[in-house]
Phi, psi and omega in degrees: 000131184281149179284357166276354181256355164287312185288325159249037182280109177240021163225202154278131184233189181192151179249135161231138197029067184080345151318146170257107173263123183235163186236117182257130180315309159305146165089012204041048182037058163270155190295147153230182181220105172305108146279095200286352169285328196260332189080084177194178200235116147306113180279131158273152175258126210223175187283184195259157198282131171307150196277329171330317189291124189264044193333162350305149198203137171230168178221134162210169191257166114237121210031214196300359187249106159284156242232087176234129190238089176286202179311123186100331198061033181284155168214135170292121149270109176267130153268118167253140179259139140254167204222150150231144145253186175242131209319141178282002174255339139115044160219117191107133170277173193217153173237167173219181144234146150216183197210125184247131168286138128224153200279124191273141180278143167200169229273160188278339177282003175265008198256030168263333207285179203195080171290166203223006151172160188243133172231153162250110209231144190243156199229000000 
């Protein structure tokens, strides 16, 4: 593992569409994205994470969307947008991200619970 993704894995992380994402534990859960060219951690820019979601939190993806399942069993829908420009040297395209959140209602008998992992199952 290179070291830089090693030094900001500070969280659960999960991947879309070939990215590495992590909701760092740390940072009030703000997102990051591994940049595997620089070995570095990018913060993305996102609406701000609900305030129901709680750590301890699992995470999962489906397609363009993460998955966050706090405390309580609230849960976070992230829609990730991707965006390319072009390269500040004016070669190459560059991608960016971002991610608008949102919070799902769920019954008040769930707010003893504690997840201890998350799946997406389609019906």
């Amino acid at each position: 593992m290179a070291v830089g993704m090693r030094e900001g894995w500070t969280g659960s992380s999960v991947v879309v569409d070939g990215h590495l994402f992590v909701i760092s534990e740390y940072e009030r859960m703000k997102v990051k994205i591994y940049d595997v060219e620089t070995d570095s951690w990018d913060i993305v820019e996102s609406s701000p994470m609900p305030e129901q979601i709680r750590k301890p939190f699992s995470v999962n993806s489906v397609g363009n969307r993460i998955f966050v399942v706090g405390r309580g069993l609230h849960v976070a829908v992230g829609h990730v947008e991707k965006k390319s420009y072009t390269g500040s040297n004016g070669k190459g395209k560059k991608q960016s991200f971002s991610i608008q959140w949102q919070g799902m209602d769920v019954p008040q008998e769930f707010g003893g619970l504690t997840p201890s992992s998350t799946q997406v199952l389609y019906a």
